[in-house]
C-alpha positions, 0 to 999 in steps of 0.5 A: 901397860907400856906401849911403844912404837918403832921411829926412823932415828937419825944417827953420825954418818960413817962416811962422814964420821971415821971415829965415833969415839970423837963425836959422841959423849956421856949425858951432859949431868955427867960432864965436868967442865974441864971435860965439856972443853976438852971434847969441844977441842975433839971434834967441830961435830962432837955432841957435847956443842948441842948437849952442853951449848954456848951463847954466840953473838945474839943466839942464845945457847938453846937457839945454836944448838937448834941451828947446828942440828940442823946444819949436821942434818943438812949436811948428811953429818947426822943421816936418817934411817930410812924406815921405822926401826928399834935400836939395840944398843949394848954396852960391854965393860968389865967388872969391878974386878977387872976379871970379866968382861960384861954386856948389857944391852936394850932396846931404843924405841918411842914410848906413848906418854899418853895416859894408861901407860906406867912409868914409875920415877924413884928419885926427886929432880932439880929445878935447874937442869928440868928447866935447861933440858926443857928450853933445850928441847923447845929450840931443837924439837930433838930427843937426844939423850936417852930415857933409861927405863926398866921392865922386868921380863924374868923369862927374857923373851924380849932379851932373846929376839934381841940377841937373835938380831945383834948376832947375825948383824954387824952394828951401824956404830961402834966405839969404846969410851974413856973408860973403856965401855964398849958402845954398839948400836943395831938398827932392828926393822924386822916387822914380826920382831918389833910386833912381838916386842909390842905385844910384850912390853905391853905386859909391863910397867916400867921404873925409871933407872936413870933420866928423870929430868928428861922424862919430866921434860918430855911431860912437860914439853907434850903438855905444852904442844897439847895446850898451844896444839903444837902437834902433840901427837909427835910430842907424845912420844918420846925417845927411851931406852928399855934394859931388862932389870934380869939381864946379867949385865945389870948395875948400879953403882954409888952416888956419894955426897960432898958438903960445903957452905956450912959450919961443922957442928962441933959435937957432929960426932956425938950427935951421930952416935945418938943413931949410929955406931961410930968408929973413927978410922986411920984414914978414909980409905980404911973407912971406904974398904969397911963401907965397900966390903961390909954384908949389906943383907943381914937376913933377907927373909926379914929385910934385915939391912946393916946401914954403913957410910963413910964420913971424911972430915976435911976441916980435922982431916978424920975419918969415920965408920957409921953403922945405923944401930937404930934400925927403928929411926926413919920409920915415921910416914914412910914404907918399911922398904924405904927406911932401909935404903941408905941414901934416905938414912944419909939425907934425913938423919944426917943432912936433915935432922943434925946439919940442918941442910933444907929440901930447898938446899937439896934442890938449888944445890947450894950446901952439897954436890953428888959425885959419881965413883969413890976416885972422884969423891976423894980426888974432890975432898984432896983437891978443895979442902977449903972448899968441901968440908965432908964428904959421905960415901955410901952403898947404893940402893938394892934393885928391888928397893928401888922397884918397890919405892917406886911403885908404892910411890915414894921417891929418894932424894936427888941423885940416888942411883947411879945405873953403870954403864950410862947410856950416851948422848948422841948415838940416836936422835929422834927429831920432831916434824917441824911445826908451821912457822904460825904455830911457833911459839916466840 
C-alpha cells in the first residue's frame, strides 16, 4: 500500500526565467566538476548553487544554500502553485538507435513515510552523500531532488488519466538538456483525478528505481523532526516521483566500474579463468561490442542468464571478454535471482574474492568509482592511465531482477542501475513550513 497526497510546489518563474535549460540541472551525483562550473557560469539562479553549494565568508555551504532559496522565493524567482496539485512530468529522448523518439513520463506527488507504506530499496548507499544530502536538507527544509520510485499498474489506469491532462494542457515548463532530453512539466489539480490516482497507488507497493540517498534521507530527516517534535507531520511527506514500471518508456542503462588504489595481481587472468571463460580481445571496443550485443537470456523459462563483462587492463593496455561458466558460484546465502545479476557476479567474484577490494572500500569509495555510459568509462581509462587501472563494463539489471530483490529483501552493491533519462533537480521544490525559531535546532 502506497499513500500519497497532492502539495502546492514551488517551480522558476517564467517571467523571471526565459530559458529553463539555464537554471535547471541533472541531480548533483551525476554532476562532474567540470561541469558543477560550467553551470554556475550559466546563470546567478542556475540550481546547481543549491544542489552543489559552496562555503562563503562564515556560512557554510548547507547555510547559503538555505539563504539563497529563500532569496529566489522572496524574489518570485521561484513562485509557488496556488493550490494543491500532482505534476506530470515527461521526458522525451531518442533510442539508443537514434531511430525513435521515446516519452516516459510520471507523476510528482508527496508520499506518506508513515509506517504500512511499502517502498522497497534495491542498491546499498554511501555514507558521505547520505550524510551531504541529509545536512542539506536540515538547512534548507526543501525537497528538491526527485525521489524516483516505481509501481507496477499493468492495466495503466493511472498512465491514461495522465495522458488524458498533458494532451489538453500546455506544460508550466519546458526545455531540452545537454543531451537532448526533452523536459516537461504539468501542473495536475483536477479534484476527481488526483482522488482516483489515490485510490490507486494505494493498491501498490513500490521499488526505488533510483534516489536511495535521498529516501534514506528523507527517513532519517522525519525521524529527527519526531524525535525533537519538529513538526513531523510535514516531515512525514516527502516529495517523489512515480513511473509506471509498464509504460514503454522505460530504461535502464549500465553503470560501469573503474578501479584505481591498488595492485594488479599478476596471475588476475588465471584466477578469473577459475570462474569464467576468458578471451582476450583486440581491443576494448571489441570487447564492449560482444559485452553489448551478447543475448542476456539463454532460456528464460529457466532463468537461464549468459553473465558477460568487459575488462580493460590499463597498466598492459589489454582487453578481455568474460563469460561466467559456473553458473553455480554466487549461490551461497543468496536468492537464485540474485546470483544471476551481473553486477553482484562483478563485485563478489571479482572485486571481492580475487582484488581483495572490502565492503568498507566499496562504501569510502577509496579503490573504484561508478561511471554512467560506456563513452565516459572509456574517456576516463584513456584520459588517466595512471591513475585507473581496470575498468569493468557490464550489462545492467533486468526490470524483474530488480523488483525481485527488492521485495525479497536483498540489496545490489552501490550504483547498480542507471534508470535513463534522470529526473532533474529543480523543476519542482516541496518546501516545508518553517519552524518557530524555538524549535530550531543550532
Amino acid at each position: 500500500m502506497v499513500r500519497i497526497k497532492p502539495f502546492r510546489g514551488y517551480y522558476y518563474n517564467l517571467a523571471k526565467i526565459r530559458d529553463f535549460a539555464q537554471v535547471i540541472t541533472p541531480p548533483y551525483d551525476v554532476i562532474s566538476p567540470e561541469s558543477e562550473k560550467l553551470y554556475y557560469e550559466r546563470s546567478p539562479y542556475n540550481f546547481a548553487r543549491v544542489d552543489l553549494p559552496k562555503a562563503s565568508g562564515s556560512h557554510n555551504p548547507y547555510e547559503n544554500a538555505a539563504n539563497l532559496l529563500q532569496s529566489w522565493m522572496k524574489e518570485k524567482v521561484l513562485v509557488q502553485d496556488p493550490e494543491p496539485a500532482l505534476y506530470v512530468y515527461s521526458h522525451t529522448y531518442a533510442n539508443d538507435n537514434n531511430s525513435t523518439e521515446i516519452t516516459r513520463f510520471g507523476f510528482v506527488s508527496l508520499l506518506d513515510l508513515a509506517p504500512g507504506n511499502d517502498v522497497f530499496a534495491h542498491e546499498q548507499t554511501l555514507q558521505k552523500p547520505f550524510e551531504d544530502r541529509l545536512h542539506l536538507m536540515e538547512a534548507t527544509r526543501v525537497y528538491f531532488g526527485l525521489i524516483f520510485l516505481l509501481y507496477d499498474d499493468q492495466e495503466r489506469v493511472i498512465d491514461r488519466l495522465l495522458e488524458s491532462h498533458i494532451r489538453d494542457h500546455a506544460p508550466l515548463i519546458h526545455f531540452k538538456d545537454n543531451d537532448g532530453v526533452l523536459h516537461k512539466l504539468w501542473s495536475f489539480s483536477n479534484t476527481d483525478h488526483i482522488k482516483r490516482i489515490t485510490r490507486e497507488m494505494e493498491k501498490y507497493s513500490c521499488v526505488i528505481a533510483d534516489g536511495h540517498h535521498r529516501f534514506k534521507v528523507a527517513r532519517q530527516y522525519y525521524k529527527e523532526c519526531v524525535e525533537h517534535n519538529q513538526d513531523p507531520e510535514s516531515a512525514r511527506w516527502p516529495m517523489v516521483c512515480f513511473v509506471n514500471s509498464y509504460h514503454e518508456g522505460f530504461a535502464i542503462r549500465p553503470t560501469n566500474r573503474v578501479l584505481f588504489n591498488l595492485p594488479v595481481p599478476p596471475d588476475l587472468v588465471k584466477r578469473l579463468q577459475e570462474k569464467f571463460d576468458v578471451t582476450e580481445e583486440k581491443d576494448i571496443i571489441t570487447a564492449l561490442r560482444k559485452v553489448r550485443t551478447t543475448s542476456i537470456m539463454v532460456d528464460e523459462t529457466q532463468n537461464i542468464k549468459n553473465i558477460v563483462i568487459a575488462m580493460f587492463d590499463n597498466t598492459k593496455q589489454k582487453a578481455y571478454f568474460l563469460r561466467l561458466w559456473n553458473p553455480t558460484a554466487l549461490k551461497s546465502g543468496h536468492s537464485d535471482i540474485y546470483t544471476k545479476i551481473d553486477v553482484n557476479v562483478l563485485h563478489t567474484l571479482i572485486f571481492q574474492d580475487i582484488l581483495g577490494i572490502s565492503s568498507e572500500d566499496e562504501e569510502k569509495g577509496t579503490k573504484l568509482t561508478y561511471v554512467k555510459g560506456d563513452e565516459a568509462t572509456l574517456d576516463l581509462l584513456r584520459l588517466y592511465p595512471k591513475k585507473y587501472i581496470l575498468g569493468f563494463f557490464i550489462n545492467p539489471p533486468l526490470k524483474r531482477e530488480i523488483f525481485m530483490t527488492a521485495r525479497n529483501g536483498e540489496k545490489m552493491p552501490q550504483k547498480s542501475t542507471y534508470f535513463y533519462p534522470k529526473l532533474f533537480s529543480g523543476i519542482i521544490l516541496h518546501k516545508l513550513p518553517e519552524l518557530p525559531a524555538k524549535k530550531r535546532r543550532r
